[in-house]
C-alpha positions in Angstrom: 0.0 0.0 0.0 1.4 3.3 -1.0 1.1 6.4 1.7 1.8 9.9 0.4 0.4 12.8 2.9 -3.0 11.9 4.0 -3.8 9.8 1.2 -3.1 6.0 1.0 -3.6 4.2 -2.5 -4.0 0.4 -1.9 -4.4 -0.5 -5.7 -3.8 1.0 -9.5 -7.9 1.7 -9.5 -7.4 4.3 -6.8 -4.8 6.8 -8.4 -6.5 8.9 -11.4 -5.6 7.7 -14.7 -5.7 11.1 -16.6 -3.3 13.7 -15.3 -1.6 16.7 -15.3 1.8 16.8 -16.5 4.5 18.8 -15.5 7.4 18.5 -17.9 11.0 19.1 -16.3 14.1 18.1 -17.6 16.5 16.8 -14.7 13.7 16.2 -12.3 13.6 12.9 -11.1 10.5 12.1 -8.9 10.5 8.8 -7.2 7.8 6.8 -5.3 8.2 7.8 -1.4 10.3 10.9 -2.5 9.4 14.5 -1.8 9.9 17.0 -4.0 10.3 20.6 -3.8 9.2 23.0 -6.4 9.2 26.8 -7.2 5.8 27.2 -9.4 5.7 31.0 -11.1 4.5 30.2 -14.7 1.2 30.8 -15.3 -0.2 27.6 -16.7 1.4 25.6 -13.9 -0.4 28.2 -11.5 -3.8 26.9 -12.9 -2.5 23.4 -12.8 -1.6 23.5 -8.9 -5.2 25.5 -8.8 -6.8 22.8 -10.9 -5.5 20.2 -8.5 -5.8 21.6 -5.6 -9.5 21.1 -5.9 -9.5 17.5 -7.9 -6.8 14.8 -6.3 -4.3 16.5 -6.1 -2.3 14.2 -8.2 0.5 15.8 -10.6 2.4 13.9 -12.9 6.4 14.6 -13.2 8.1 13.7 -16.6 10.7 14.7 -18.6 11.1 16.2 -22.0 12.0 13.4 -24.6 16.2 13.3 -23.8 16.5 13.6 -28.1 15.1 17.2 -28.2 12.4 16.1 -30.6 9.0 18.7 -30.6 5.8 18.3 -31.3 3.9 20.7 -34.0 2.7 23.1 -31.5 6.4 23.6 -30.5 5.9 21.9 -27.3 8.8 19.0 -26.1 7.7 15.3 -27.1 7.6 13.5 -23.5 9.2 11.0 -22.1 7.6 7.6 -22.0 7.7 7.4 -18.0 7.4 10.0 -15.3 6.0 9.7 -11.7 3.1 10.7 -10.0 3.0 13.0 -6.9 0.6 13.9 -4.3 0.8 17.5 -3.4 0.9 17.6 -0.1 1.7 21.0 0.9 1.7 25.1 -0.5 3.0 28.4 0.2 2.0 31.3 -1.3 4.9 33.7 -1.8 3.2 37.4 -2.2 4.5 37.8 -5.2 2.3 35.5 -6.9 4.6 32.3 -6.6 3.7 29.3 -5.0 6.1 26.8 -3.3 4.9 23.3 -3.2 5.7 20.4 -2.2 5.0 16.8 -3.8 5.0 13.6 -2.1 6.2 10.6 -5.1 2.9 8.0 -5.7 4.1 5.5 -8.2 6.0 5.8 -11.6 3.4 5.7 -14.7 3.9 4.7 -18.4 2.1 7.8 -20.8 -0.4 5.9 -22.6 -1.7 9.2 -24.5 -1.5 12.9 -24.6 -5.1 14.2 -24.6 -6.3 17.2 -26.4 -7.5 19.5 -23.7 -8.3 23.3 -23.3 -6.7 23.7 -20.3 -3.4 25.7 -20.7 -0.8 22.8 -19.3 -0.6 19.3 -20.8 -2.9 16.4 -19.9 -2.3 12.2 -20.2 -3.6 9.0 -20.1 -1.1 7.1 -18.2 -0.9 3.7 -16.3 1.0 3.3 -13.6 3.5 0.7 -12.2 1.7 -0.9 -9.6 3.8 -2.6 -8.1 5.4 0.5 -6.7 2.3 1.2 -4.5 4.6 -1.8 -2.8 7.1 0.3 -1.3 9.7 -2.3 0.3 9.2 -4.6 -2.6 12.7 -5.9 -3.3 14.4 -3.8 -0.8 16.1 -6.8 1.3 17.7 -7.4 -2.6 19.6 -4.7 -2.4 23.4 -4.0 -1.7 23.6 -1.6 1.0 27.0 -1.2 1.5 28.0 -1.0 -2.5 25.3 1.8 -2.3 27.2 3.4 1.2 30.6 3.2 -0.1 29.7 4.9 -3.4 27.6 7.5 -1.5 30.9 7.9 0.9 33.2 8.4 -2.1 30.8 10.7 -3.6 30.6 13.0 -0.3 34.8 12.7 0.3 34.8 14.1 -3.9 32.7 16.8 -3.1 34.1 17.4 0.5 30.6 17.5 2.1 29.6 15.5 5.0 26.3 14.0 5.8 24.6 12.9 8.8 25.8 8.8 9.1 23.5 8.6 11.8 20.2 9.2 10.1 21.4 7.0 6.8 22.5 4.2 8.5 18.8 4.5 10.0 17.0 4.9 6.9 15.2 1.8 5.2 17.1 1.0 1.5 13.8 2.4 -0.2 14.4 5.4 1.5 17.9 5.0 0.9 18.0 3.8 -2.8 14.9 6.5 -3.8 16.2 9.7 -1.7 20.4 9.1 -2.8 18.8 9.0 -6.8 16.5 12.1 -6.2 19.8 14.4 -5.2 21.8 12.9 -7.5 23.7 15.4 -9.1 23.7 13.8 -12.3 22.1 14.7 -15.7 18.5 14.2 -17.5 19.9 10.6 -19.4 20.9 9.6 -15.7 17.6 10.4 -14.0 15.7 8.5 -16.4 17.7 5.7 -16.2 17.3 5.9 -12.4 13.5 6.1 -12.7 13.2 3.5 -15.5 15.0 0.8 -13.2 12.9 -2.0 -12.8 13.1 -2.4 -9.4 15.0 -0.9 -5.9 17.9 -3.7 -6.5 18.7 -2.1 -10.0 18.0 1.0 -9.2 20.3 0.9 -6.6 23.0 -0.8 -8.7 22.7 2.1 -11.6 23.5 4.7 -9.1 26.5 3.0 -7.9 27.6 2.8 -11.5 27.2 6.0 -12.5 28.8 7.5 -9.2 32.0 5.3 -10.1 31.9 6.2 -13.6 31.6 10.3 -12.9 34.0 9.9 -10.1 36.6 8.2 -12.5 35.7 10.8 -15.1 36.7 13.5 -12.6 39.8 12.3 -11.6 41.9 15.2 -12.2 45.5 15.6 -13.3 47.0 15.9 -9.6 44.2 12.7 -8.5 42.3 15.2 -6.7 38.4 13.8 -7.2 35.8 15.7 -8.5 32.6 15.1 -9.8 31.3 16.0 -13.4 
């Protein structure tokens, strides 16, 4: 059963089918995640409006990673993206709001549907099995996924607090590590295609490696690109 804010969704027929979609390139929403955003464009505005009085489900994708447009101008989308409950909002005065959304479960875009409202609307499925949130967790390899998280923090000389991650759950550890990921929008959506928490987990590892090895500079100082 999945859990975000107030709302629990104990099967697929319980999260809305047609959504809003909120195209960002280098956002990576995950199931269990939280997600901070800045909303100041107009359309989005409406959206948060729009859904503030529905479900108040949003879906978070990413631009097609080719470029490739659509007639209208508007990026093709990605094929999966992930839904969010928002769960809190700020207005800022100045006619921002700052919201927060809590990650559902990753969907598949079945179809963009024609709509009159100014943001972009979809058909989607989702993955239910992500509405599972410790499914597969015992599978993964928590101390590839701490020592590549330790390397990546000694690169960047920045600390972290050991005591709350040694705490935390591997979903919470697989799914918050990939959402502050510094990496870019072909890394992401690897991260949020993954199957399942054991891959996911194992993708991050590689990619830290591989941008840690990439960053070795001339003097073997370690930096991340």
């Amino acid at each position: 059963m999945g859990q975000a804010g107030n709302r629990t969704y104990a099967s697929e027929n319980e999260v809305p089918a047609t959504i809003p979609v909120f195209p960002l390139e280098g956002a990576l929403l995950l199931p269990g995640g939280q997600m901070p955003l800045n909303i100041f464009e107009p359309r989005y505005l409406e959206m948060v409006d729009d859904a503030l009085k529905g479900d108040r489900v949003v879906g978070i994708i990413q631009p097609r990673l080719d470029g490739a447009r659509q007639p209208s101008g508007e990026p093709e989308l990605c094929a999966v993206g992930c839904l969010g409950r928002l769960t809190s909002i700020t207005e800022t005065g100045d006619g921002r709001y700052l919201i927060t959304l809590h990650g559902i479960a990753r969907f598949r875009v079945e179809e963009e549907i024609a709509s009159r409202t100014p943001y972009r609307i979809c058909r989607t499925k989702i993955f239910a099995a992500d509405l599972d949130l410790d499914s597969g967790a015992e599978d993964v390899d928590r101390e590839a996924l701490l020592g590549a998280f330790r390397l990546y923090l000694e690169a960047n000389q920045l600390e972290a607090d050991w005591d709350s991650v040694v705490k935390a759950s591997n979903e919470t550890l697989v799914n918050a590590l990939s959402m502050m990921s510094p990496y870019g929008p072909a890394e992401k959506q690897a991260l949020l295609e993954a199957p399942d928490l054991k891959t996911r987990a194992e993708t991050l590892v590689a990619i830290t490696e591989i941008s840690l090895a990439r960053g070795n500079s001339e003097d073997g100082t370690r930096t991340l690109q």
